[in-house]
MARKOLVO-476819 format. One line per field, with one value per atom (N, C-alpha, C): residue in one letter; atom name; z, y, x; residue number from 0. Coordinates in steps of 0.1 Angstrom, whole numbers, plus 5000, padded with zeros to 4 digits. Layout:
# residues N
titor <- a/...
volo <- CA/...
w <- Z/...
v <- Y/...
u <- X/...
gufi <- NUM/...
***
This chain:
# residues 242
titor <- x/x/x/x/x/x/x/x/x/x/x/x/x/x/x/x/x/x/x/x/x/x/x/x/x/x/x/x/x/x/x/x/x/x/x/x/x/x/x/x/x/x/x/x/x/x/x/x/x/x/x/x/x/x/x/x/x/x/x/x/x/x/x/x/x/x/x/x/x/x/x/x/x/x/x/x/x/x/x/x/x/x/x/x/x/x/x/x/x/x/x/x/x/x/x/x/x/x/x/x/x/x/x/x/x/x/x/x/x/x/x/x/x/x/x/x/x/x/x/x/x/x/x/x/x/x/x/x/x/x/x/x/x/x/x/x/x/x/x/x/x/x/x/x/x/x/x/x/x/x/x/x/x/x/x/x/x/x/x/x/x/x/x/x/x/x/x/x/x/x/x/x/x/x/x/x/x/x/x/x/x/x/x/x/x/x/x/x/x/x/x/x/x/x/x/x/x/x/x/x/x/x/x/x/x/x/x/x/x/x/x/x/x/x/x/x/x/x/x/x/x/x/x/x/x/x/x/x/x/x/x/x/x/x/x/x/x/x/x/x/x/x/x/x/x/x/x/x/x/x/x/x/x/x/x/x/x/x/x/x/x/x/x/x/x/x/x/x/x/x/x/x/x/x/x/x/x/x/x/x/x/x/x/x/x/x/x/x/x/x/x/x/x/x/x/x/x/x/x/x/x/x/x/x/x/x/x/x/x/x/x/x/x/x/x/x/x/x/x/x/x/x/x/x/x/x/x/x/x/x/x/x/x/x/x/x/x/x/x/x/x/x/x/x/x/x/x/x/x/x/x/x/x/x/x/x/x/x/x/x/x/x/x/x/x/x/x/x/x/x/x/x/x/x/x/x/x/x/x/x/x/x/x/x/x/x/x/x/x/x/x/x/x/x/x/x/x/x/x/x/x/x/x/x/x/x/x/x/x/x/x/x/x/x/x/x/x/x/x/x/x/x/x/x/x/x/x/x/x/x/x/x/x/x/x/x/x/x/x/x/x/x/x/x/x/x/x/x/x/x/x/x/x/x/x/x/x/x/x/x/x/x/x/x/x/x/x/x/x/x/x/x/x/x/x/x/x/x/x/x/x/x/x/x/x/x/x/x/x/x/x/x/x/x/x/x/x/x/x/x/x/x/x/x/x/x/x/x/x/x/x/x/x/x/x/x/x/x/x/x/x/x/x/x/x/x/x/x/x/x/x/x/x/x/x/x/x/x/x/x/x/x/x/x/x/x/x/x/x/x/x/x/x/x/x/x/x/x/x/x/x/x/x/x/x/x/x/x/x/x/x/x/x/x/x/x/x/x/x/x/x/x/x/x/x/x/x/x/x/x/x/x/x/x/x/x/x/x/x/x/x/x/x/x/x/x/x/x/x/x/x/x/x/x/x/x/x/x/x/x/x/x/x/x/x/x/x/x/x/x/x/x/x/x/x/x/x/x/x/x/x/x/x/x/x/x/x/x/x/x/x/x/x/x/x/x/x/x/x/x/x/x/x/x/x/x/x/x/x/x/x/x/x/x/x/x/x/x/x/x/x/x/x/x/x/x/x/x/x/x/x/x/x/x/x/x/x/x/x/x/x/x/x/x/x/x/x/x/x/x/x/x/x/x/x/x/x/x/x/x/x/x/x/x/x/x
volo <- N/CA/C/N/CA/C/N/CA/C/N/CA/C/N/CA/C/N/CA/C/N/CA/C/N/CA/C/N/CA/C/N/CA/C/N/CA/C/N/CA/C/N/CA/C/N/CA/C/N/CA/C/N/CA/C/N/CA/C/N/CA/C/N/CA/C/N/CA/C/N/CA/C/N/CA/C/N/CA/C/N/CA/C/N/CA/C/N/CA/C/N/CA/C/N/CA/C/N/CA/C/N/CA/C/N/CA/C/N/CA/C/N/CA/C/N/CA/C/N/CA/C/N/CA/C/N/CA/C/N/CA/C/N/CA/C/N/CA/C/N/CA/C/N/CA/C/N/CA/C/N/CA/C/N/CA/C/N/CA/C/N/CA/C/N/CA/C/N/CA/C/N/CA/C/N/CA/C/N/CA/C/N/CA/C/N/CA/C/N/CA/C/N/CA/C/N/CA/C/N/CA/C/N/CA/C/N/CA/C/N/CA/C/N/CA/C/N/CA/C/N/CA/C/N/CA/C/N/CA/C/N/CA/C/N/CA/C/N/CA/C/N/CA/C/N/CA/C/N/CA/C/N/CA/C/N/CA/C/N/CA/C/N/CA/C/N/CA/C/N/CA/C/N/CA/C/N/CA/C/N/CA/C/N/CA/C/N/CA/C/N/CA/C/N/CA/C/N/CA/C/N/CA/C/N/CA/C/N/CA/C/N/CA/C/N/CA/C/N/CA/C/N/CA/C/N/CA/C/N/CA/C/N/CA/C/N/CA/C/N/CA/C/N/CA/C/N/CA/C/N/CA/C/N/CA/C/N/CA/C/N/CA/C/N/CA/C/N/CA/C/N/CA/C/N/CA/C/N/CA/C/N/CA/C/N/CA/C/N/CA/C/N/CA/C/N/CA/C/N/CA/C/N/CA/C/N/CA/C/N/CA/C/N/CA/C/N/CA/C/N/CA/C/N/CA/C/N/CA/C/N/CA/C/N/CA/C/N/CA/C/N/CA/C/N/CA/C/N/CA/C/N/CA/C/N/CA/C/N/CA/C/N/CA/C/N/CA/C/N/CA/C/N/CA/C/N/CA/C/N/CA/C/N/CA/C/N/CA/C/N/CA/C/N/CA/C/N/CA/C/N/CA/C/N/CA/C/N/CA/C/N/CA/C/N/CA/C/N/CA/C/N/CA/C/N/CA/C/N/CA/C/N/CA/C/N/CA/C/N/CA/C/N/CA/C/N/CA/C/N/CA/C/N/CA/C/N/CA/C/N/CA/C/N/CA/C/N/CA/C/N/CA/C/N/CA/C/N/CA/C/N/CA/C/N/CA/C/N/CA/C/N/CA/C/N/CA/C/N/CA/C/N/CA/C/N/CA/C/N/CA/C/N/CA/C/N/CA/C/N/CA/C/N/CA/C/N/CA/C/N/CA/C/N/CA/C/N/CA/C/N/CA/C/N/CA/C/N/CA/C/N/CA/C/N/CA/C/N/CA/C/N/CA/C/N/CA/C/N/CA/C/N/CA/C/N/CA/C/N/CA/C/N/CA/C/N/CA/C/N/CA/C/N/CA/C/N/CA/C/N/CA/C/N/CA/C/N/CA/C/N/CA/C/N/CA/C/N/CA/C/N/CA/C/N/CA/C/N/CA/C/N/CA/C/N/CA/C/N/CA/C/N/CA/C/N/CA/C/N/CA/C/N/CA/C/N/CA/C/N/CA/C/N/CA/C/N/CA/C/N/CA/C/N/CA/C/N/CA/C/N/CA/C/N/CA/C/N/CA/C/N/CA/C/N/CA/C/N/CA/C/N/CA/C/N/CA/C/N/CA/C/N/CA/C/N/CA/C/N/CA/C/N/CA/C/N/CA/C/N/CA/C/N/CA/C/N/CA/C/N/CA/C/N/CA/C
w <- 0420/0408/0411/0405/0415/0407/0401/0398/0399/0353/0345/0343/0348/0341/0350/0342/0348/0351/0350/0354/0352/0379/0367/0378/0373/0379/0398/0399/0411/0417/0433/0437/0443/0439/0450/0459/0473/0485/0484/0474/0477/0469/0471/0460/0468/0481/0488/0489/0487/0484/0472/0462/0445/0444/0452/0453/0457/0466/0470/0463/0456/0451/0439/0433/0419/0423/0437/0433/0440/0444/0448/0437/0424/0411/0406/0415/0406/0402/0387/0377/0377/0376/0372/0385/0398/0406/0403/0401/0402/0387/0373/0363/0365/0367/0367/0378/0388/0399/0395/0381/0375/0362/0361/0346/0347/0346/0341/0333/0331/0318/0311/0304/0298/0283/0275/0256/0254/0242/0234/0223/0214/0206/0195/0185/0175/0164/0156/0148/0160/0155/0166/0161/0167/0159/0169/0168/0176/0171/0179/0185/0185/0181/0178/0183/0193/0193/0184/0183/0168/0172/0157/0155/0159/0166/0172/0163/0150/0143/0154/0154/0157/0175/0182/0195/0201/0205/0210/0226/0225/0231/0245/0255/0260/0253/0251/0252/0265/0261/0276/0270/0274/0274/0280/0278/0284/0283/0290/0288/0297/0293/0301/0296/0304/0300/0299/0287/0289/0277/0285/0277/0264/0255/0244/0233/0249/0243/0252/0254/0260/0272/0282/0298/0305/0319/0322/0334/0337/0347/0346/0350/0347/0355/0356/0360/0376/0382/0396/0400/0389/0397/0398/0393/0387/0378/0382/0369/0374/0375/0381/0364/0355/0343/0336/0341/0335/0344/0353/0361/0346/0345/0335/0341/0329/0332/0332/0336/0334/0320/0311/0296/0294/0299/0296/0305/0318/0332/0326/0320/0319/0307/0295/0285/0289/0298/0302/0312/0318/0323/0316/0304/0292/0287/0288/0283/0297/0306/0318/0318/0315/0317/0310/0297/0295/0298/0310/0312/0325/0329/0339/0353/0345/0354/0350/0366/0365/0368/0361/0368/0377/0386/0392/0400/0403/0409/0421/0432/0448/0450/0442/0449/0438/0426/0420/0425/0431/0444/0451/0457/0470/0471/0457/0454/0445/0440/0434/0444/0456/0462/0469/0467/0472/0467/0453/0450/0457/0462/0472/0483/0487/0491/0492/0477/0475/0475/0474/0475/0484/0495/0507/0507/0503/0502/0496/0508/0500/0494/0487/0475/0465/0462/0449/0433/0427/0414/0409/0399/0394/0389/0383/0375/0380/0398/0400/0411/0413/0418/0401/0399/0387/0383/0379/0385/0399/0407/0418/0415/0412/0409/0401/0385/0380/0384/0389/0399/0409/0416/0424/0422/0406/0401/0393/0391/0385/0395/0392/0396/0393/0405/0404/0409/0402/0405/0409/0417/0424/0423/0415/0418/0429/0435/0448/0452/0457/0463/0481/0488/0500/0503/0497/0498/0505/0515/0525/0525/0526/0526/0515/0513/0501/0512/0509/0511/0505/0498/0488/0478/0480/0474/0464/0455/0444/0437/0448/0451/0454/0446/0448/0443/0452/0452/0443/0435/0425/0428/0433/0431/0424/0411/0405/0389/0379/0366/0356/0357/0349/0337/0323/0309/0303/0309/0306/0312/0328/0333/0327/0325/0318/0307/0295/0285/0283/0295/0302/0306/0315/0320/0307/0294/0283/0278/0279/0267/0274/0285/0297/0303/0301/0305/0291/0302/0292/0290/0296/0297/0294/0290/0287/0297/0297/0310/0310/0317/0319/0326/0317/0326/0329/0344/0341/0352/0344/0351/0338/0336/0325/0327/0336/0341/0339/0351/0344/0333/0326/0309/0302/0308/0298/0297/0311/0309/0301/0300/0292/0275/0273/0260/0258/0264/0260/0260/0266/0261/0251/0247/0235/0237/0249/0258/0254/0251/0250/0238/0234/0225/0215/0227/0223/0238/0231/0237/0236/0247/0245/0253/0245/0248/0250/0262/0259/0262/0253/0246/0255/0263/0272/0264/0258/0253/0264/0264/0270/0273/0267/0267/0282/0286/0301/0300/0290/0283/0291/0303/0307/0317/0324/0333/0334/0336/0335/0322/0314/0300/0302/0289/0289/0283/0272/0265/0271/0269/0271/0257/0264/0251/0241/0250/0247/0234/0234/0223/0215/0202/0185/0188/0180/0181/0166/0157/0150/0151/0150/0157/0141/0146/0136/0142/0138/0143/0139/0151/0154/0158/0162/0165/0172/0173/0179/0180/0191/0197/0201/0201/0201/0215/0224/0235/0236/0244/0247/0255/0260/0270/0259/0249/0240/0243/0253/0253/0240/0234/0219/0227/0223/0225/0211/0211/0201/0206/0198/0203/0191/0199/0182/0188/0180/0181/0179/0183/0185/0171/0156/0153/0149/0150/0155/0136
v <- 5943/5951/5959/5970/5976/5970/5962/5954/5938/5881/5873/5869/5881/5874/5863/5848/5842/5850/5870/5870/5855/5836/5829/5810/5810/5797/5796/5789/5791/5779/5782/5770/5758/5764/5755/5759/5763/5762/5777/5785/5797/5803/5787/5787/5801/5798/5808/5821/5825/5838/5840/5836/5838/5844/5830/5832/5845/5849/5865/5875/5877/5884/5887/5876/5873/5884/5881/5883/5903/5902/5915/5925/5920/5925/5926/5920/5918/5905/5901/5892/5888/5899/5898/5886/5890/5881/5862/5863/5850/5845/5854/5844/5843/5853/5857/5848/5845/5835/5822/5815/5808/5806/5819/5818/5828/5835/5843/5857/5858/5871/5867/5857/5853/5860/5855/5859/5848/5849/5837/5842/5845/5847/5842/5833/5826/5835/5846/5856/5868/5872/5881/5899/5903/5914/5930/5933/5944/5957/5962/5980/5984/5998/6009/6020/6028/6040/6053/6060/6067/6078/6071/6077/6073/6059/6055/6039/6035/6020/6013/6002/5990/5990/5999/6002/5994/5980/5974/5982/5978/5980/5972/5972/5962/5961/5947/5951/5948/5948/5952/5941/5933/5920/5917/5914/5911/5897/5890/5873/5875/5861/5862/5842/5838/5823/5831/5831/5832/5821/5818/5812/5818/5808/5807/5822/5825/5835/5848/5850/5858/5864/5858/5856/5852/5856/5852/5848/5852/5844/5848/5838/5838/5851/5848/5862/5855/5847/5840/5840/5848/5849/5835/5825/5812/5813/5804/5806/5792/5781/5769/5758/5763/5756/5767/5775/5781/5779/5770/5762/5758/5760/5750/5737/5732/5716/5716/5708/5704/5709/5704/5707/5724/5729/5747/5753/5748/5753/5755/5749/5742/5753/5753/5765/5781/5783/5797/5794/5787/5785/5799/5786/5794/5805/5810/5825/5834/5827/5840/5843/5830/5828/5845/5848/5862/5873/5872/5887/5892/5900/5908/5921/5922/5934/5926/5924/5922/5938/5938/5952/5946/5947/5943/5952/5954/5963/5953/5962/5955/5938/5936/5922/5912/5919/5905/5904/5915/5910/5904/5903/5902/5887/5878/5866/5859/5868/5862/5858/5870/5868/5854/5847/5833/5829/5829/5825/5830/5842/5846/5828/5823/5812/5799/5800/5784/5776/5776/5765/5758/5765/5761/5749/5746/5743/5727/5718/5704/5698/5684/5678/5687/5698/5708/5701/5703/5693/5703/5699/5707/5716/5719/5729/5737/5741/5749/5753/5743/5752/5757/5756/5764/5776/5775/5793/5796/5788/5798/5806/5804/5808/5812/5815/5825/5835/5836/5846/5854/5848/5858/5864/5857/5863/5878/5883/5890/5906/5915/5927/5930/5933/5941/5949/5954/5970/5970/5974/5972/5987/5986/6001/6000/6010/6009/6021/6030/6040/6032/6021/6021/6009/6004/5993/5998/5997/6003/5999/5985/5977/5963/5957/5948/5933/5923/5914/5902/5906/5898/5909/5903/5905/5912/5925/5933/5938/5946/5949/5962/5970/5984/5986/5998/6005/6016/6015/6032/6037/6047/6055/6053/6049/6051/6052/6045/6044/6051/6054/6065/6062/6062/6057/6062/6080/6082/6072/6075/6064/6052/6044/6031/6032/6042/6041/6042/6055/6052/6037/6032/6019/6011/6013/6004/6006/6017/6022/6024/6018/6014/6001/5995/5979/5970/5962/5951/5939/5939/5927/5931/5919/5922/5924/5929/5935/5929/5924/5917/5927/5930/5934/5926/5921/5912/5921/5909/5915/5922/5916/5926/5940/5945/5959/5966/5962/5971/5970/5957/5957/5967/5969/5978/5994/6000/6010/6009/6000/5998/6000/5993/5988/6003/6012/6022/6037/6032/6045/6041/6029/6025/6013/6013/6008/5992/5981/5969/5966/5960/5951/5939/5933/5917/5910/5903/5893/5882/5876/5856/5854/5850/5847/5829/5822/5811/5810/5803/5798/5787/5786/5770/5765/5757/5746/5747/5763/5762/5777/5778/5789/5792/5806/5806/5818/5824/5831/5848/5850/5862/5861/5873/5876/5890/5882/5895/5890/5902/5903/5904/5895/5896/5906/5915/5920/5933/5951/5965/5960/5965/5971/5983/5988/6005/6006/5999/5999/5985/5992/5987/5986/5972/5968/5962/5965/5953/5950/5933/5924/5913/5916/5904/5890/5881/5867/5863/5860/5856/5841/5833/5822/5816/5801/5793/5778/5776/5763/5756/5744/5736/5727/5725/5716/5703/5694/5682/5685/5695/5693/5701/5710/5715/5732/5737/5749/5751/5763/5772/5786/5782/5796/5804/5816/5827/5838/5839/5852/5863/5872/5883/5895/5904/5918/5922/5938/5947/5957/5959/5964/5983/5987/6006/6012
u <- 1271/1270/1259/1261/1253/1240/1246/1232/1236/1266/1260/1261/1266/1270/1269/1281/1276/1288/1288/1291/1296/1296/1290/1297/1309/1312/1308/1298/1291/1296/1302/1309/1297/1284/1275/1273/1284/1280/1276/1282/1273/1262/1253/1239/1233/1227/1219/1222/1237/1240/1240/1242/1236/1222/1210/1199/1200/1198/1199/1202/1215/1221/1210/1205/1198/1184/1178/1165/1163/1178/1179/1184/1179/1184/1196/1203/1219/1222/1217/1213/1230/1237/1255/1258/1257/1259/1255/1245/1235/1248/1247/1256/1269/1274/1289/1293/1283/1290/1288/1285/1279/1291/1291/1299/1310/1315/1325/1326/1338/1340/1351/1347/1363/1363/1375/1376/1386/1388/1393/1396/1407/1408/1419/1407/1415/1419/1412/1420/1421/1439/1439/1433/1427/1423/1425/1442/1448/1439/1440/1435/1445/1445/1455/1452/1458/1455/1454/1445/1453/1463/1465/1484/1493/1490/1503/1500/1502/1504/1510/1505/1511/1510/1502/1506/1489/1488/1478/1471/1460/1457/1447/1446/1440/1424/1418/1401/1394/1385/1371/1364/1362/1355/1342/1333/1317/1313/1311/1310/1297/1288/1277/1269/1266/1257/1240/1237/1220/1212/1199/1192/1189/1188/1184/1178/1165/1158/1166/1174/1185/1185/1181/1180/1194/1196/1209/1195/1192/1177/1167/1155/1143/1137/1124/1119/1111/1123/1120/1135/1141/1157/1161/1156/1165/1175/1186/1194/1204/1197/1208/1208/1198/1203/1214/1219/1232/1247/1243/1256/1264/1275/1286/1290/1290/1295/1310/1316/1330/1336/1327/1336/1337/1326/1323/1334/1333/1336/1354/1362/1375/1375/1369/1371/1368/1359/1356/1373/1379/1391/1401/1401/1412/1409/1397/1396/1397/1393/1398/1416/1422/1438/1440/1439/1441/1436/1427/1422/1430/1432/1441/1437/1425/1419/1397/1390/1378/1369/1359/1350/1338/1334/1321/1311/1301/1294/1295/1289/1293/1282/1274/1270/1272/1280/1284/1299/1307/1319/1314/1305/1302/1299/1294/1297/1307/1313/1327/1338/1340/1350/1353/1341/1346/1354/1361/1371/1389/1385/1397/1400/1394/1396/1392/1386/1383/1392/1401/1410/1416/1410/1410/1402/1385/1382/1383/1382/1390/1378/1382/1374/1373/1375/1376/1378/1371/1376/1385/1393/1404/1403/1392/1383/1382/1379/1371/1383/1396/1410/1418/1416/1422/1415/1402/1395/1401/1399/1404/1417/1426/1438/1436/1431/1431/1428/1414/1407/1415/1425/1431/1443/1447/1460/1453/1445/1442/1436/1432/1430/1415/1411/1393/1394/1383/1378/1361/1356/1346/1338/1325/1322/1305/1311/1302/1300/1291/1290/1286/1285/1286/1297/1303/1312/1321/1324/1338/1352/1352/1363/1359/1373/1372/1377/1374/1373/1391/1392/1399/1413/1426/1433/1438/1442/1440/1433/1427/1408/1410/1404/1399/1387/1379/1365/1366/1358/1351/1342/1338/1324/1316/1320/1310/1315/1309/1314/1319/1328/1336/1341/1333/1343/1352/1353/1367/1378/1376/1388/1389/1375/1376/1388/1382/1389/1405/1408/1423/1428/1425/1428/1426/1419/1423/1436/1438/1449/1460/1462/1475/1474/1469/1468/1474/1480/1490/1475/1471/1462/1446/1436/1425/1419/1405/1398/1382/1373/1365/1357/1342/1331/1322/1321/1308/1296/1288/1269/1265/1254/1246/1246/1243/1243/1250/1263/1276/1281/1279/1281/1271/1261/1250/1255/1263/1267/1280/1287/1302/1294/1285/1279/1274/1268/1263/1272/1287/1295/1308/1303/1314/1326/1327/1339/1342/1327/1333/1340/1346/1351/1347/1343/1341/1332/1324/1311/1314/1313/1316/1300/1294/1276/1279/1276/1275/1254/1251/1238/1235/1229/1224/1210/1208/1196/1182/1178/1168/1161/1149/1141/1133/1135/1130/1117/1115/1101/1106/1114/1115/1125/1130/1135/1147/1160/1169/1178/1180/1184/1194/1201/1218/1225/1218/1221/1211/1214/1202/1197/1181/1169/1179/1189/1188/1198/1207/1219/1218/1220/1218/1235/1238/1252/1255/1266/1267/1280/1278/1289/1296/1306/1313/1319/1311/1312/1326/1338/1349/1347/1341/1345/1331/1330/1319/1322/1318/1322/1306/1303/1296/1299/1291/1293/1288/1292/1283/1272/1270/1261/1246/1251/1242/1246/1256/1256/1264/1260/1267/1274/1286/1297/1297/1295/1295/1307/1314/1326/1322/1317/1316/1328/1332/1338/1327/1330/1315/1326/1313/1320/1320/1326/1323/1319
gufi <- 0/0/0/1/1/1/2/2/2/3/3/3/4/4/4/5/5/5/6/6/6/7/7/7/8/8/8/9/9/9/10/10/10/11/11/11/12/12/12/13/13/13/14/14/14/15/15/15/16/16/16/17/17/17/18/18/18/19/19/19/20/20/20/21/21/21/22/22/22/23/23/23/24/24/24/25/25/25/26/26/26/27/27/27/28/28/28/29/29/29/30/30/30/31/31/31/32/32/32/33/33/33/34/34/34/35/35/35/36/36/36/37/37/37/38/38/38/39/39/39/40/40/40/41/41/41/42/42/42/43/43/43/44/44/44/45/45/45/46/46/46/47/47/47/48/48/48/49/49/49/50/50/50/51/51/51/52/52/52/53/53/53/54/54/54/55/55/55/56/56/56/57/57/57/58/58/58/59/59/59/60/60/60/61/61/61/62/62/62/63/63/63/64/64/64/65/65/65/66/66/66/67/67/67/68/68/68/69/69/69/70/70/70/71/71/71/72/72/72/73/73/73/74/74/74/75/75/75/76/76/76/77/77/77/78/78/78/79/79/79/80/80/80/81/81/81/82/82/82/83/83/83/84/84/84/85/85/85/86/86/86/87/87/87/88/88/88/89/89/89/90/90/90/91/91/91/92/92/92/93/93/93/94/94/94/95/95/95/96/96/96/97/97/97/98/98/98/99/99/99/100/100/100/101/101/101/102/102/102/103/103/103/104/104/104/105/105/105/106/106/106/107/107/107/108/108/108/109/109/109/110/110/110/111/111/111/112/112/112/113/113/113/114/114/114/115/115/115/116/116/116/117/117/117/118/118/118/119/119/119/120/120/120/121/121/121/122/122/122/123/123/123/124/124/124/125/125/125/126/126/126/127/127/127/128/128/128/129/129/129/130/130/130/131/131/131/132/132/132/133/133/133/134/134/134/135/135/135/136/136/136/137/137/137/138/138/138/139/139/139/140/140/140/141/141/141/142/142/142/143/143/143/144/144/144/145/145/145/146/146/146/147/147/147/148/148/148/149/149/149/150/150/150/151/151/151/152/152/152/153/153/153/154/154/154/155/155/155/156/156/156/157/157/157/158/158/158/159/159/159/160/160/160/161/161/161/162/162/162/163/163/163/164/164/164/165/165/165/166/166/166/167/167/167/168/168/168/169/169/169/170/170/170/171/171/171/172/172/172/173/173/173/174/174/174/175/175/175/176/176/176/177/177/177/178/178/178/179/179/179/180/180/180/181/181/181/182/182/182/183/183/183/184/184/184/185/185/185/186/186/186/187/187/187/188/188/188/189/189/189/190/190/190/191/191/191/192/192/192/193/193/193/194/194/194/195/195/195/196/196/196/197/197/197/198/198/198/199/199/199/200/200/200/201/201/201/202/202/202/203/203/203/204/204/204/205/205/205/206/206/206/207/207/207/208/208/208/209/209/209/210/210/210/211/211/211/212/212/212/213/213/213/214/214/214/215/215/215/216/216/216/217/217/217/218/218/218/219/219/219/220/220/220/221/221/221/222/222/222/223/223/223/224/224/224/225/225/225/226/226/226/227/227/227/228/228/228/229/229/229/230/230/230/231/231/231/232/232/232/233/233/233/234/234/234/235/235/235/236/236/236/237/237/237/238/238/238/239/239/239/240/240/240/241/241/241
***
């Protein structure tokens, strides 16, 4: 990216490339390889193009795990209390099941793509072959000004962030679309483009680091849904509303 999410579900073995990823300022890598870009939606709340009733439209989705005080990692590029447990890991599952198309800047690919063949990977708990497979049934777009070649499966490179094209690709997509990394969410967030935020909340204040959310844009959100964990993480789904 060219800079949470947990991004997000981190297989472990690619702790040391997270680490990296994290302290080389791409915060999206370190969560999103940790956590995801998933949505969930218990009221369904359709998009319309105008003038066309009744004609849905895909949304742009932003998911991210941050502390308490709204960190996806500390300001040491930590972020291993935002690992999901089994019970989170399994619901961020069900909300990726509907997304169809991921956005990533090049080093939060650059640690996702391990899921191109985790499943290779034996002893795998079931949780983390079932992301795999979501993950590679779906479509990314990778924006990079040096990224050459792609790694992984239904993988194309952008130049560089375009919201007109974004907004195209919403309004021709069957399926929902996933921005992860704070970053590239900050520019989605700042030309109108997201939809909806799935914030999971981890039980723990980290005083600084990289923000889940820009200083730069005022949002107001209507609270869609919240779920409670055993482990103490709080899921918040808001629509962003215009």
């Amino acid at each position: 990216m060219e800079s949470s999410s947990p991004s997000y579900l981190n297989p472990g073995k690619a702790s040391a490339e997270l680490i990296g990823a994290a302290r080389g300022g791409d915060l999206v890598a370190t969560l999103l390889a940790r956590l995801w870009t998933p949505k969930v939606k218990k009221r369904k709340m359709p998009c319309s193009l105008p003038g066309q009733r009744g004609l849905t439209i895909a949304k742009l989705i932003y998911s991210a795990i941050t502390s308490l005080d709204g960190y996806v990692a500390d300001e040491d590029g930590n972020f291993d209390w935002a690992a999901p447990d089994e019970e989170v890991h399994a619901f961020v599952n069900d909300l990726e099941r509907k997304v169809g198309t991921y956005l990533y800047g090049r080093r939060m690919y650059e640690v996702m793509h391990y899921w191109e063949t985790a499943q290779a990977v034996t002893d795998q708990p079931p949780v983390m072959r079932d992301y795999a497979q979501i993950w590679q049934a779906a479509d990314k777009i990778v924006y990079s000004k040096t990224l050459e070649t792609t790694s992984s499966a239904r993988t194309r490179i952008e130049r560089g962030f375009d919201p007109v094209a974004v907004r195209r690709m919403k309004a021709q997509a069957e399926r929902d679309i996933s921005v992860g990394g704070p970053d590239l969410a900050a520019q989605a967030l700042e030309a109108g483009l997201v939809d909806e935020c799935h914030l999971f909340f981890a039980p723990i204040v980290v005083g600084g680091g990289k923000r889940s959310l820009p200083k730069s844009v005022r949002l107001k959100l209507e609270l869609l849904d919240e779920r409670h964990f055993e482990g103490g993480v709080v899921h918040l789904h808001y629509r962003i509303r215009t």
